[in-house]
TORFI-814081 format. One record per residue (C-alpha): x, y, z. Coordinates in steps of 0.02 Angstrom, whole numbers, plus 50000, padded with zeros to 5 digits. Layout:
XYZ/...
END
This chain:
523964943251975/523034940251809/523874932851662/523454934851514/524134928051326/523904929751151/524504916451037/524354915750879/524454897950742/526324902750759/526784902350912/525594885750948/526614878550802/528254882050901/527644877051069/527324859550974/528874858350889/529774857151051/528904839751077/528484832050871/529424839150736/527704837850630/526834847050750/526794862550582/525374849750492/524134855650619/523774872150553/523464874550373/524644890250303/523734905750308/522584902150437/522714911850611/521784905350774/521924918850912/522044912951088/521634925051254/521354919551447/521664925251599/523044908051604/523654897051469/524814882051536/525554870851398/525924851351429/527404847551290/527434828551342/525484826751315/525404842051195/524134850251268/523614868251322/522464873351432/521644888851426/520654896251619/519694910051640/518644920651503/519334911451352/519074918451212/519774909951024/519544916150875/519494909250707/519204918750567/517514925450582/517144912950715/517364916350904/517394905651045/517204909851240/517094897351404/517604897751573/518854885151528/519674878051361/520744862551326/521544859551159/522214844251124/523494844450974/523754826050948/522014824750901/521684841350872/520134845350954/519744861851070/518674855251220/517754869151310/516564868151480/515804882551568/514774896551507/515194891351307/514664900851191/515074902050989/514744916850891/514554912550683/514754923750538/513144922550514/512664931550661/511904913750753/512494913450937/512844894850992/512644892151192/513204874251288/513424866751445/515134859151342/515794857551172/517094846851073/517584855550928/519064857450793/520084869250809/519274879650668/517754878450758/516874870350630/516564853950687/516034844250831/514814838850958/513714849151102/513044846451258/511644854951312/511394862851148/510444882951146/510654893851000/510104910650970/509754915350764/510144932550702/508284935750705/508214931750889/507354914850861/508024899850975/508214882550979/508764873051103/508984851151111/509774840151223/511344836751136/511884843350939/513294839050818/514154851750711/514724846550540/515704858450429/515514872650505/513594873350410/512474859150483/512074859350656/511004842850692/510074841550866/509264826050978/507644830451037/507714849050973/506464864851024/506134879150896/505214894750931/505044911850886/504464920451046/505164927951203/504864917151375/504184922551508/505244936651600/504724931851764/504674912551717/506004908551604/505334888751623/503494891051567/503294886951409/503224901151266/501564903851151/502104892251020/503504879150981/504014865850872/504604849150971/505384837750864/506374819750889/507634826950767/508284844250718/509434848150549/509954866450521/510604867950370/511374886550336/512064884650193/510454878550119/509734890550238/508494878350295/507764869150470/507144852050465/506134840050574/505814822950612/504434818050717/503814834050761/502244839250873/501564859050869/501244865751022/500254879651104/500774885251279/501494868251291/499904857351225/500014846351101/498984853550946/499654845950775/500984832050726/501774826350568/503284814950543/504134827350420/504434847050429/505164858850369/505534878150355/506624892350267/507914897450412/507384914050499/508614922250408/507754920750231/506734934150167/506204924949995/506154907549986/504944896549888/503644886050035/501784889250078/501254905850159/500054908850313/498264900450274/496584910650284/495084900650317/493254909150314/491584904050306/490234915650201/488514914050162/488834916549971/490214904349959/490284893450106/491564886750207/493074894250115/494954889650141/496394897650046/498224893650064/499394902849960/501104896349887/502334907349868/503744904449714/505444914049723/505974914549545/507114923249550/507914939049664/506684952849544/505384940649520/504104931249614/502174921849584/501164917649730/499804904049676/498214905949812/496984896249759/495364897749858/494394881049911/492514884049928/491064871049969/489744881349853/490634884849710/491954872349709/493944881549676/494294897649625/496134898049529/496874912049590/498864921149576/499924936149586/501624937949479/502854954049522/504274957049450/505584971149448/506514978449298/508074990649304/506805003749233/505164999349350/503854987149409/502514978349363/501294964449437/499704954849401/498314947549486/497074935849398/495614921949441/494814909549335/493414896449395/492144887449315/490564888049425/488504885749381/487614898449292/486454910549350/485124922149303/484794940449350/483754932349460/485104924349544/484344905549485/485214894049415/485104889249220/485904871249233/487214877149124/489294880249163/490214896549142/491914903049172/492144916349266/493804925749309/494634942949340/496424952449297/497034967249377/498664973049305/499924987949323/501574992449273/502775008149296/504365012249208/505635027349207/506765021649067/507535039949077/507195055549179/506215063649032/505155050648986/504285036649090/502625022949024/501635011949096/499945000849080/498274997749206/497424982649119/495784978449223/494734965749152/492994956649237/492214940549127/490544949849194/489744962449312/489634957049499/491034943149504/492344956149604/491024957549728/490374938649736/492014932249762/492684948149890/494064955249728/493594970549794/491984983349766/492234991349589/490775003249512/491965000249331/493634996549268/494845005249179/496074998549067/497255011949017/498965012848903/499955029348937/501455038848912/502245053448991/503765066348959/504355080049080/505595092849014/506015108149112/504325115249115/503665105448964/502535089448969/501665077848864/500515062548890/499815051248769/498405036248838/497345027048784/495725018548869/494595006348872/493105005349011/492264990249081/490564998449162/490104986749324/488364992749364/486604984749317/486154997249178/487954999949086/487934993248919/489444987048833/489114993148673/488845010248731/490375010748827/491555024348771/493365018248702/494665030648693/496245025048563/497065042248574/496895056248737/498645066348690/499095081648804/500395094448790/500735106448906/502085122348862/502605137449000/503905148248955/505475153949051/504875172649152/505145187749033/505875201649082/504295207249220/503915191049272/502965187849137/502475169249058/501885162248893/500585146748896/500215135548772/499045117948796/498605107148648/497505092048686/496825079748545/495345067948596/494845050448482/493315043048562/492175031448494/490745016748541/489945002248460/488275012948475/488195029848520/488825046048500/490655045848444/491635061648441/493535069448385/494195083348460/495775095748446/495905108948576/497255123748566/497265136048714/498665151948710/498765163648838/499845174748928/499995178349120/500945192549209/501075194549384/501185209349497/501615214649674/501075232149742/501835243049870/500425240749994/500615221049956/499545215649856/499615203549731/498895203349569/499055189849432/498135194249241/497875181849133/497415183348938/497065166348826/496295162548660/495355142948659/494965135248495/494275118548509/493805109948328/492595092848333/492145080148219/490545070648292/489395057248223/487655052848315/487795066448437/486095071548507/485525088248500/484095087948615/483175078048752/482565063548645/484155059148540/483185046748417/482405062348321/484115074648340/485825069248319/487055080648241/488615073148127/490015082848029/491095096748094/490695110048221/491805121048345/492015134748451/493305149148499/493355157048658/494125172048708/494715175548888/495575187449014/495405184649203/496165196549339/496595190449517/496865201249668/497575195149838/497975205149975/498935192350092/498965198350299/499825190950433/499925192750622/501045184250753/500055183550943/501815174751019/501645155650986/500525159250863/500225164250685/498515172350608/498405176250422/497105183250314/496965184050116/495295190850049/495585182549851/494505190949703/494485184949534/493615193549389/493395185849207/492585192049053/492205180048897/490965180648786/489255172148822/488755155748748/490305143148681/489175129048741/488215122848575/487115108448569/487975098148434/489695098948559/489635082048632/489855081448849/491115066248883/492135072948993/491325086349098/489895076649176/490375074549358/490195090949406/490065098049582/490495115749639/491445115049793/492975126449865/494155118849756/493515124649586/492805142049678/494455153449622/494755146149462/494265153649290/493395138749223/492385124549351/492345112449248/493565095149242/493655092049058/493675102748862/491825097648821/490875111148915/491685131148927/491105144149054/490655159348980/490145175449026/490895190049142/490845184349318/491805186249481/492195174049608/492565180249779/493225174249953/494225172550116/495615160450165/495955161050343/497375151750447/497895146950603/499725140850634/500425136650794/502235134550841/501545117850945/501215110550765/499425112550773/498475124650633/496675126350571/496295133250391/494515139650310/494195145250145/492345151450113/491765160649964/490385163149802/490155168549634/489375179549552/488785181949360/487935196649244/486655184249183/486005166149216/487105151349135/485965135349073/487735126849067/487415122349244/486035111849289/484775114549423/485425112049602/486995111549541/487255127949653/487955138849493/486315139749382/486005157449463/486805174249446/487145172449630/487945154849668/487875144749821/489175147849957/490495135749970/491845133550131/493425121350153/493895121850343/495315109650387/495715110650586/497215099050652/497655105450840/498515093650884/499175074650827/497725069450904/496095076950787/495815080250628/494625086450559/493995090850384/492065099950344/491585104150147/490085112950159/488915122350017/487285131450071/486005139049980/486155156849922/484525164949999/483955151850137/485665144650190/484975127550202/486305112250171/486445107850009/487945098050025/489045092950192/490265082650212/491165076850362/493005068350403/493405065950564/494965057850631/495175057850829/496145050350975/497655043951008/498395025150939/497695016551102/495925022251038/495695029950873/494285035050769/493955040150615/491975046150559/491365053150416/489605060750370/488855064650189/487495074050142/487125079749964/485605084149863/486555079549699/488425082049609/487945079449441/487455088849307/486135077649269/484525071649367/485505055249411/485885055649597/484335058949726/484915066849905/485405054050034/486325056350186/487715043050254/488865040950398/490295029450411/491115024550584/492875013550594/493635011450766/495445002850815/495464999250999/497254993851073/496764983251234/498434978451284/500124979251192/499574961951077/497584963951081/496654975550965/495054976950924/494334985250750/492644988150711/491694998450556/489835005450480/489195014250362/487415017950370/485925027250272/485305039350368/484215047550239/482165043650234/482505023450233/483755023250384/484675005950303/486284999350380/487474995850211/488894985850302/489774984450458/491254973350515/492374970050679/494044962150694/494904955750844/496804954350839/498324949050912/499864952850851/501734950150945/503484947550891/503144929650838/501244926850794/499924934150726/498064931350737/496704940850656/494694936950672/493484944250548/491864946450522/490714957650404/488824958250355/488484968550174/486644971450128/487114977549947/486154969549807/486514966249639/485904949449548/486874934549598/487354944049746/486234943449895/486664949950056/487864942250144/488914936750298/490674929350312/492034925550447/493704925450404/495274916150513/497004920450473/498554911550588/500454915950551/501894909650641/503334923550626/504964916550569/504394900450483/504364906850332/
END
């Protein structure tokens, strides 16, 4: 018949007190040690009990289990053999062959010693002491991260540290070793006489990160090993500087830091390397060369939030050189925003840092002042809405056209639904945009005609937009129709020379500007004219989750428009037809096609391709380009480019990565391509990389590199 007994610090108190009167002095007053067993005798001449079969004691947050448990009040020590385990506050799981401890648990010494961390790390040594309850130090001690072998619990796991001396400290929340050898599958492959780590546990603690060594044909054998500093529990700096055998070190950082209204961080570089020419020879001189890329974000209240980019380069091609990352410019950019019911405002400011082998500072536009404000009224009584949009533009260069601008745009929109169901939306605005210029050219060859002073424009409006929304349910799935036509009359012109362009250049005419009254991004350039612009949206939907859409559509126009330039696919009464078809059928593809064709032949003029396809085993994702031109300018010729990225998943650890992109047009020229080969599992990580780029520019040639990046998991 099984016994079983609970005794509390009282009644092991009395059970004493039978043999020694100051038996009371072995338990400190407000302390409680639980006792349970399946038997618990009690020696009162030796003052002893003995505790058989699935012990258990608990001590405050501290429990104890064994097959078998003696405590021994005279010197007041719990003895325990046979399946011993100790569970900590912490969460750390404490296994032995045997175990001397106090009775709190706190203290003592271990046989056999195995613990399991609260992140499922282990260590294991041949014997350990316990000392206050904190520091656990171990004789010939075994740390790893990773899970044996299921079927061979004695082979040895991927990686472990083997040290003549172990010190867990968890107070300090720290592991130290003497005398310790790395090993690999149980080889040998690093010593040093002193180590040390943050315990498992620690998610910031000051120590070196993961190293990444590469070797590149621009820089040479390359090694960087990054530092990380916990400030503080909102702030942090990580110091990576990267060693390189061509162009010596390359200072390099990252601070973050988090604020009860937001974020910010910054990254930054500074080195001091040899000089070169366009030609990519050296001078014999010195120069410093460095980077900063900066952000913050802050909500000090829900109306109003601020923030800053600041993006800096001490020239042209050192992102790229030193692999910062592949930037055409830089913007640097000040900015505030409010959000009030349906109000809003923004104020920024800008400054622009152009990258590229023919952008000249001086010409480079700076921007102190770019304020919106953005007003729509509560529905009247039918539905209907007021607008109101005010925008003021400072812009100004060292050289070059410089131009002021205040924009005010009224309007009023009322919607309707008829009985049959369709939908119709009238809009009526009045634009007045005022400008102060100075040097702005007039015509082709801007030495002989600039235009300063004031000029201006006003532009009346009214658009009307009819939908007629149709849908079908076929059982599991869904089918709806919605021919969309949208007619607006303005008067012709609005679009004089001595109106500066800034912000309407990158033009293209695609699906997503075909319904809307005006195609143009920015306030510089106006469409004008009565025109319509027509089309069909089309969707699938099933109740699987998969769905396809298409939009297709063109425009049409009383008269010609010299706004838009040639090819630009809008510089006819007729424009080009345009199509958005977006087909997911499953999690398994996607797929996205923009597409414009000529008006009378149908040839491509523009086609582009995103394909994403299989499932995480293999997955790919290719994308195709073709274009004649998207600006409104004779800038960009017509090429035709394909990119190709690919993650294979060999086995549950091994993956394998791989990427192109290449020119397809008349000179067939690969840009770049890359693979990766990776193994990743609960307690290491390995990643090999390497990349060929053929891009050109100066002191950049092309160029190969490897990169090597090793992290043991749990160390820190």
């Amino acid at each position: 018949m099984r016994r079983a007994a609970i005794l509390t610090a009282t009644l092991l108190v009395a059970l004493a007190a039978v043999a020694a009167p100051h038996a009371a002095e072995i338990q400190p007053l407000g302390e409680q040690v639980l006792l349970q067993a399946d038997t618990v005798t009690y020696d009162q001449d030796n003052r002893i009990v003995v505790a058989r079969g699935n012990v258990e004691i608990s001590s405050g947050e501290r429990v104890l289990v064994a097959d078998e448990v003696v405590y021994d009040e005279r010197a007041d020590k719990v003895a325990a053999r046979g399946n011993v385990a100790v569970l900590e506050p912490s969460g750390n799981v404490i296994f032995a062959d045997g175990i001397e401890l106090t009775r709190d648990l706190r203290a003592g010494f271990i046989d056999g010693f195995r613990a399991l961390l609260a992140d499922q790390t282990k260590i294991a040594a041949v014997s350990g002491e316990r000392r206050d309850g904190n520091i656990t130090e171990m004789s010939r001690g075994v740390f790893s991260a990773c899970e044996l072998c299921p079927t061979d619990r004695t082979r040895a796991p991927l990686w472990q540290f083997k040290a003549v001396r172990v010190i867990h400290d968890e107070q300090k929340q720290r592991i130290e070793y003497q005398d310790v050898i790395l090993e690999f599958f149980g080889i040998p492959v690093a010593y040093t006489p002193y180590f040390s780590h943050p315990d498992p546990r620690v998610t910031r603690k000051s120590g070196f990160l993961a190293p990444e060594y590469g070797s590149s044909s621009a820089l040479g054998q390359t090694l960087q090993i990054p530092y990380f500093f916990n400030l503080a529990p909102h702030r942090d700096f990580t110091l990576a500087p990267i060693f390189t055998t061509k162009e010596g070190v390359v200072a390099f950082g990252e601070y973050r830091e988090r604020t009860a209204a937001g974020r910010f961080d910054v990254k930054a570089s500074i080195t001091q390397v040899d000089e070169r020419n366009p030609r990519n020879v050296k001078t014999g001189d010195r120069e410093i060369r460095g980077h900063i890329l900066s952000q913050g974000r802050f909500d000090p209240n829900p109306t109003w939030r601020w923030g800053f980019d600041v993006n800096r380069s001490t020239d042209d091609t050192y992102l790229r050189r030193y692999d910062f990352g592949n930037f055409d410019s830089l913007t640097t950019r000040l900015y505030v925003d409010g959000f009030r019911r349906r109000n809003s405002m923004s104020a920024n400011a800008y400054a622009f840092q152009g990258l590229r082998v023919d952008d000249d500072p001086s010409r480079t536009a700076v921007i102190p002042t770019l304020f919106d404000y953005n007003l729509i009224s509560e529905p009247g009584r039918y539905g209907d809405t007021f607008l109101f949009d005010a925008n003021l533009l400072l812009l100004t260069r060292d050289e070059g056209p410089a131009s002021n601008r205040l924009s005010l745009n009224g309007g009023w929109r009322l919607p309707y639904i008829g009985r049959d169901g369709s939908v119709y939306t009238m809009t009526a605005s009045l634009r007045g945009d005022g400008y102060i210029v100075d040097d702005v050219p007039t015509s082709s060859n801007a030495r002989q005609a600039v235009a300063d002073g004031g000029t201006g424009r006003i532009l009346p409006q009214l658009a009307l937009e009819w939908r007629y929304p149709m849908i079908r349910d076929d059982g599991s799935v869904r089918q709806t129709i919605e021919p969309i036509v949208l007619g607006v009359v303005s008067p012709y012109g609005g679009n004089p020379n001595d109106i500066p362009n800034e912000d309407s250049l990158a033009f293209q005419f695609d699906a997503t500007n075909l319904l809307t009254a005006s195609r143009f991004p920015g306030l510089d350039r106006v469409e004008s004219g009565p025109r319509v612009n027509y089309g069909v949206r089309v969707g699938v939907y099933s109740d699987a989750g998969g769905y396809g859409t298409l939009l297709i559509g063109q425009s049409l126009r009383t008269q010609e428009d010299d706004t838009f330039a040639d090819k630009t696919g809008l510089e006819d009464r007729r424009s080009d037809y345009v199509s958005h078809l977006y087909f997911v059928p499953s999690e398994f593809i996607d797929f996205t096609n923009r597409l414009r064709l000529d008006r009378d032949t149908f040839s491509i003029r523009r086609n582009e391709i995103v394909l994403s396809a299989g499932p995480r085993a293999i997955r790919v994702d290719a994308s195709y380009v073709a274009l004649s031109r998207e600006l409104t300018t004779d800038e960009l010729v017509g090429r035709q480019e394909v990119g190709v990225q690919t993650r294979l998943q060999i086995t549950p650890f091994w993956s394998l990565a791989a990427r192109t992109r290449q020119d397809i047009s008349d000179d067939r020229e690969t840009l770049s391509y890359a693979a990766a080969l990776e193994y990743m599992d609960e307690c290491f990580d390995f990643i090999l990389t390497a990349a060929r780029s053929f891009f050109r520019d100066r002191d950049i040639e092309p160029s190969s590199s490897i990169k090597v990046r090793i992290r043991l998991k749990h160390i820190g």
